[in-house]
N, C-alpha and C positions, 0 to 999 in steps of 0.2 A: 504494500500500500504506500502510494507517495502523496506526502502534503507538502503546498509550497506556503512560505515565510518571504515577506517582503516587509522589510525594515524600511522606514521615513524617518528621518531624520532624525537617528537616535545615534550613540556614543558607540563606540568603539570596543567599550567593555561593556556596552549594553548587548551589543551585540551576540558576544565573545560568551558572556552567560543567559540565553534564550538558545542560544546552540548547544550549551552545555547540558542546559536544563532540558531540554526538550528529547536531542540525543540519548541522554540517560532514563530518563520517566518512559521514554516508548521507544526503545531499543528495538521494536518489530518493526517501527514507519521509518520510510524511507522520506527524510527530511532534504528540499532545496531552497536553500537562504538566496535572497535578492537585495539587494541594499540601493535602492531608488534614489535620485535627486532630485526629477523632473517631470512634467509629464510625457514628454516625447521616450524616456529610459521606460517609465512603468507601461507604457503602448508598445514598446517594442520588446519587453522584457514577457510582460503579458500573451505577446502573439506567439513568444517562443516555446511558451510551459509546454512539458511531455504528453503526449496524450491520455497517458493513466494518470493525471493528476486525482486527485479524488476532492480537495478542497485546498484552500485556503485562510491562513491568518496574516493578518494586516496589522504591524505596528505603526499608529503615526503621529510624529511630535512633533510634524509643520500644520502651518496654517496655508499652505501652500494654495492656490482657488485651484479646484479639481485635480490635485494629483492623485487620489486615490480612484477617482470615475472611472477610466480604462480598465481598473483592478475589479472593481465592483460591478462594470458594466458585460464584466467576461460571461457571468452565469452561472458560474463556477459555484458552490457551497460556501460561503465566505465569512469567517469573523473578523469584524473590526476593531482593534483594541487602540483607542485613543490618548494621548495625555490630557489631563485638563487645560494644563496652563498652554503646553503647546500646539496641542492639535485638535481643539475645541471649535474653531471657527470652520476648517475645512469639517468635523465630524457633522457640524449641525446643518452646513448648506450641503453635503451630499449622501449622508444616511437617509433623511426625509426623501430627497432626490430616489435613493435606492428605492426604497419603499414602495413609493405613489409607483414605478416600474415594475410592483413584484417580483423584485431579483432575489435570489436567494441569499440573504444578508442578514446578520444578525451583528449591531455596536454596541458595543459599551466604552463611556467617557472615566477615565479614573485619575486621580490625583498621583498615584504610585504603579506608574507602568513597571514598573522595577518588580514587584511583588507576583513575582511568575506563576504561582498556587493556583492563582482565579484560570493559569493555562487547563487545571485537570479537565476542567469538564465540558471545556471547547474541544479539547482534541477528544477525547470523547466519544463528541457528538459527530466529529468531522469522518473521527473511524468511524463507528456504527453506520454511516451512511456508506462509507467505504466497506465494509461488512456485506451490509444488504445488499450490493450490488454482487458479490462474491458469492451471494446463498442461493440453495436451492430448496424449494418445496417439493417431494412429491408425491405426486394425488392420486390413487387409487378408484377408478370411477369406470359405470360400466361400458358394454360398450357403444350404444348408442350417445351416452355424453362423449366418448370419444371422440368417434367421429366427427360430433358437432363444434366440440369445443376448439378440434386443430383446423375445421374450417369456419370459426368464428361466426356462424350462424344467425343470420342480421337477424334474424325473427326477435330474438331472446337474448338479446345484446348482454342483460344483465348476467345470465351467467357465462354466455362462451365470447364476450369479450374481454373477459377480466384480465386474461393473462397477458395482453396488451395494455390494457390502462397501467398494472400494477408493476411489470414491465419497466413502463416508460417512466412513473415517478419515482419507485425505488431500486430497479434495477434487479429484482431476485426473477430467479429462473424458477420454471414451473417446468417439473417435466410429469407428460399424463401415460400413469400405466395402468393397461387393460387389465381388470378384475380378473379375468377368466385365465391370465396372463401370471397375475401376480398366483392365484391357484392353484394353478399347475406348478409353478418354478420354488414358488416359497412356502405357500401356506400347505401344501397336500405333504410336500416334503419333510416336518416336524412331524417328530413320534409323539405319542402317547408319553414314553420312557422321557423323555427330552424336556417335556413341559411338568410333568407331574411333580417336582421338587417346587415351580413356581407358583404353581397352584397351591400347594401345601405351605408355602410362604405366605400366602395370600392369607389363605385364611386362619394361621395360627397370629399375625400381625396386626389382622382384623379386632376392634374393640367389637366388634357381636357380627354376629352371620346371621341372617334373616330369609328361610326357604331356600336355604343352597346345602351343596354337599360337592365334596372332593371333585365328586364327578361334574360336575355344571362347571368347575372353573378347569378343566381341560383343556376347552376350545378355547375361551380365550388365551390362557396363557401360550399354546400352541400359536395364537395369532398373535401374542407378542415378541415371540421368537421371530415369527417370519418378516413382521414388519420393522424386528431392527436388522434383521438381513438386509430386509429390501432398501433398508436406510445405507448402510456400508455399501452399497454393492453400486447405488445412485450419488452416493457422498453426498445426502441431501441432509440439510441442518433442520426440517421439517418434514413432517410423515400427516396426511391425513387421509379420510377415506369417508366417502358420500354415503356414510354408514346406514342411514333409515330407510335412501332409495336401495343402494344395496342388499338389505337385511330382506325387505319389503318386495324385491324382484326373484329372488332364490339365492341370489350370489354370494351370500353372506351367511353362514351360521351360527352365527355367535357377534355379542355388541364389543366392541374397541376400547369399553370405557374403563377397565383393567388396565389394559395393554397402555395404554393410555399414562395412564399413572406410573406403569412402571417405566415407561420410556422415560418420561420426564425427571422422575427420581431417579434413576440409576444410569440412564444415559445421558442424561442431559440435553434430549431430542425434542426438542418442540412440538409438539400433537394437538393435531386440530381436529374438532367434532363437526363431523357432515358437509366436509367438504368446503368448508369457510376460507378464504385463500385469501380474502379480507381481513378480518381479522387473523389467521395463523403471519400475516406477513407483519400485522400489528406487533404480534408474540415475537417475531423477531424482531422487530425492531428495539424491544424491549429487553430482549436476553441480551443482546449486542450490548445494548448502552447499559443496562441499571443489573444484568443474571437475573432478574425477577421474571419467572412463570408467572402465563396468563391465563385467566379463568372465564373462557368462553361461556356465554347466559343468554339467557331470554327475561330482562327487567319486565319486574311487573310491581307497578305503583301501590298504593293503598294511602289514597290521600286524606281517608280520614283520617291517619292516625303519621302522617307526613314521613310512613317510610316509602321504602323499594324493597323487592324479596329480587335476588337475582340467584335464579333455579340452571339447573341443568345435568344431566344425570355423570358429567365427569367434574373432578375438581382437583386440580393440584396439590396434593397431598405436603408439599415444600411449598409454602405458597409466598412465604417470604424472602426467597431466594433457590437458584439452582441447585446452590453450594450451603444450603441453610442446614443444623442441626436440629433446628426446631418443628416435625412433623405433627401433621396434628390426624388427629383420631378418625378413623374412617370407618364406614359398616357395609358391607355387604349385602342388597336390599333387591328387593323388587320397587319398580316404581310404576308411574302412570296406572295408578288404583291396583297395582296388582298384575298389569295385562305385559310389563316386561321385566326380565331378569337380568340380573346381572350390570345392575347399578353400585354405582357407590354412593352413599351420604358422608361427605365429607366436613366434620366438625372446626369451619377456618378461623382464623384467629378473627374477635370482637375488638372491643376498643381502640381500633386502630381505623385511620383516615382509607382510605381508599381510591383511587383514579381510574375512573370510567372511561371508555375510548372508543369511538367507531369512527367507519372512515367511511367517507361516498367518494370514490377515486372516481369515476366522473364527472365530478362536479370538483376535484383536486379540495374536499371540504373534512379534514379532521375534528371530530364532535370529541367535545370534553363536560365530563363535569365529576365533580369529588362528591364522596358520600363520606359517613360514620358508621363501621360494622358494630353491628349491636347483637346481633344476636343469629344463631342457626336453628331453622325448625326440620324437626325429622314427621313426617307423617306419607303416605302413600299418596295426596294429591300430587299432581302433577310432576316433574323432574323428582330426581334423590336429595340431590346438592341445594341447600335453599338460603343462601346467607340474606340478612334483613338488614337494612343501613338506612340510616335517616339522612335524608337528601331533599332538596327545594322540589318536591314533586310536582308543585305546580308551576314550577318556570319548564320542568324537564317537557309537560304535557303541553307546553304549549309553544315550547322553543327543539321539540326534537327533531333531527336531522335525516327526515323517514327516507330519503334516498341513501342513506347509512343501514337499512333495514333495522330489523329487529334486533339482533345482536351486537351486545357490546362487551366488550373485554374488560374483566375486572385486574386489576396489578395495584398488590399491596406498596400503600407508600402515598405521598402528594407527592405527585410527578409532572403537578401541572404545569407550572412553571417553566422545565425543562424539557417538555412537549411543545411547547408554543413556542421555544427556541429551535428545536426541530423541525419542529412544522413550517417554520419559515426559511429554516435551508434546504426544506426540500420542496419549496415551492406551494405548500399546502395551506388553504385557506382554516381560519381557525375558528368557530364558531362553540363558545361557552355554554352549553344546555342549560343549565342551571343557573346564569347570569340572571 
C-alpha cells in the first residue's frame, strides 16, 4: 500500500520527524514525501504520483493562495493537516472550496502540527480505504442469481447491480460462486468425523440448548468447515450466502448462522447473513479500521416506550472486537415461533453506546445514527438475537434512509465521528437518522 506526504512549508527537522514517525508507526505503507514551494511544483508533482497511490496527507504552514488546490483537486482520498498561525488562511479559502466540489477531503487546522499522534487515525483511515480496495467478498448464490447478477440484469438493478456500485466507491471485489458448485467441491466433501468435534464444541460452550441434539449441529458445523475452505481457496476477507433463498429453493440444508459465529471468532472472517454485500462491505470496512464485528439486523422501533429491538437470528458472539476476550453468552434456539432451527440468541453486551450504519450506494448516501444497548430479550417471536437500545425513534421514522433498505449494521462503540470522516474520503454523502 503507498500513501503520498507532501510537506508546505514546514522545517527541515519537521520534516526529518513525520518520516521518522510515520516510517516507524506503519512499517507495512509504502511512504513518498514531496516537499512543495509553489503551485506550479505541487501541479507537476501531483501529475507525477504512482498509480497505486491509495491517499494522501497534506502538511501546510503557508498561507500561500491555492497551493494546496492541484493536491486537493486530484480526487485522490486526502487529509489536510494545517498550522494555525501559518496555514490558516490558504486552509479556510480552499477546504470550503474542497467541499462545495465533493472531493474526497477531510482538514483539520491545529496550533501544534509538530504533535504527530493526531497522525494514528488519518492513516488509518487512508489504509482501511487502501484495505477495501484489496478485499474480497465471496457470495454463495444460486444459480439463476448467477447468471443475473454477472449480467447485471437492468430489471432489478437493486440487487444485480450492486457489485458495480460497491465496486466503484470502495473498490472490494465480489466474486459469485454457484451453490451447486460450492456442493459438490466443498460442502459434500466434509465428513460427519471432521465436523463432529465442532458441533460438540458448540454445544458444551453453549449457556442452554433449546430443541437441538448433537445430531442437528452436524450440518452446520460441516458447513462451517467448507465455507472456511471456500474462504482460503478464494483468499476472500468475507464469506456470505443468500441463505433463506437458498434454504427455501432445496440448495441449502442447514442455516449459516453457527458457521457464522465460528468464522468470525476463530477466523476472523467477516460473515454476512442473506446475501447483504451492502452491509458485509460495511463489516469491512469496519474490521479494516476499528477489528470490530458487525451485527447485521432488521430494526424495529417501539416508540412508545423510545427504544429499537434490533433482531436477527446470527450475532457476533466477540462483539467488541475481532481480537476481544470478552465473549458473551449464547443459546442455541429455534426461532420465528418455533418454524426454524438452529438459531443462536446471543446475550451482547448493555450499557454501552452503539453505531448504527446502512448504506444506499446509489445514491453514494451512508445513514448513521447511535443508540444505548439496554437490554436482550430471548423469547421465540420473530429473529433469536434481539438486542433493545434507546434511540430518537422518532427522528429514525421519519428521517430513515429507505433506499438503504431495511438492514442496518450494528458495531459496538461511537464511531460516529470517525464514519463521517470516512465517508467523506470516500466520496459518501452523510445523512444522521437520528439528527
Amino acid at each position: 500500500m503507498r500513501l503520498s506526504v507532501f510537506l508546505i512549508g514546514t522545517s527541515k527537522d519537521f520534516v526529518d520527524n513525520v518520516k521518522q514517525y510515520l516510517q516507524k508507526k506503519f512499517p507495512h505503507i509504502e511512504f513518498d514525501f514531496f516537499t512543495v514551494s509553489s503551485i506550479n511544483e505541487a501541479s507537476s508533482t501531483v501529475s507525477r504520483l504512482p498509480g497505486d497511490t491509495t491517499g494522501v496527507l497534506v502538511f501546510n504552514s503557508w498561507s500561500i493562495p491555492s497551493i494546496v488546490r492541484p493536491i486537493l483537486s486530484r480526487g485522490i482520498p486526502t487529509i489536510l493537516i494545517s498550522d494555525t498561525y501559518g496555514g490558516a488562511g490558504e486552509f479556510l479559502m480552499e477546504y470550503s472550496r474542497a467541499l462545495k466540489l465533493n472531493l474526497p477531503v477531510f482538514g483539520i487546522v491545529v496550533r501544534d502540527l509538530s504533535s504527530l499522534s493526531l497522525l494514528d487515525k488519518y492513516v488509518r483511515m487512508l489504509e482501511t480505504i487502501g484495505r477495501l480496495r484489496d478485499s474480497k467478498i465471496v457470495a454463495v448464490v444460486g444459480p439463476d442469481e448467477l447468471n443475473l447478477m454477472h449480467l447485471e440484469y437492468p430489471l432489478s438493478i437493486d440487487l444485480y447491480g450492486l457489485r458495480a456500485y460497491l465496486q466503484s466507491i470502495f473498490g472490494v471485489k465480489i466474486e459469485l460462486v454457484d451453490i451447486r458448485h460450492f456442493n459438490e467441491k466443498y460442502y459434500s466433501k466434509v465428513t460427519d468425523e471432521e465436523a463432529k468435534p465442532i458441533a460438540e464444541r458448540w454445544l458444551k460452550n453453549a449457556e442452554k440448548v433449546v430443541d437441538h441434539t448433537i445430531d442437528d449441529l452436524i450440518k452446520p458445523a460441516k458447513l462451517y468447515l467448507a465455507l472456511r475452505r471456500l474462504a482460503s481457496d478464494y483468499k476472500a476477507d468475507a464469506v456470505t450466502m443468500d441463505d433463506i433463498v437458498l434454504y427455501n429453493s432445496g440448495f441449502l440444508d442447514t442455516w449459516p448462522c453457527l458457521p457464522f459465529m465460528e468464522l468470525t471468532l476463530r477466523d476472523k472472517i467477516v460473515s454476512i447473513c442473506e446475501g447483504d454485500l451492502i452491509s458485509g462491505t460495511l463489516m469491512l470496512l469496519m474490521k479494516f479500521y476499528a477489528n470490530v464485528p458487525g451485527f447485521i439486523n432488521d430494526p424495529a422501533p417501539d416508540m412508545s416506550k423510545g427504544e429499537i429491538v434490533y433482531f436477527h437470528c446470527y450475532a457476533p458472539i466477540n462483539a467488541k472486537g475481532f481480537d476481544s476476550m470478552e465473549l458473551s453468552p449464547y443459546i442455541i434456539t429455534p426461532a420465528h415461533g418455533g418454524g426454524k432451527k438452529l438459531s443462536i440468541h446471543v446475550r451482547l453486551p448493555v450499557n454501552e453506546t452503539v453505531t448504527v450504519v446502512g448504506l444506499s450506494p446509489e445514491e453514494r448516501t451512508l445513514a448513521i445514527h447511535t443508540a444505548r444497548a439496554i437490554d436482550n430479550e430471548y423469547h421465540l417471536r420473530a429473529c433469536a438475537t434481539k438486542l433493545v437500545a434507546k434511540a430518537n425513534v422518532e427522528a429514525l421514522a421519519k428521517n430513515w434512509v429507505w433506499r438503504a433498505g431495511w438492514h442496518r449494521v450494528v458495531f459496538y462503540g461511537d464511531w460516529r465521528g470517525d464514519l463521517k470522516i470516512l465517508a467523506r474520503l470516500l466520496g459518501l454523502r452523510i445523512i444522521e437518522e437520528d439528527a
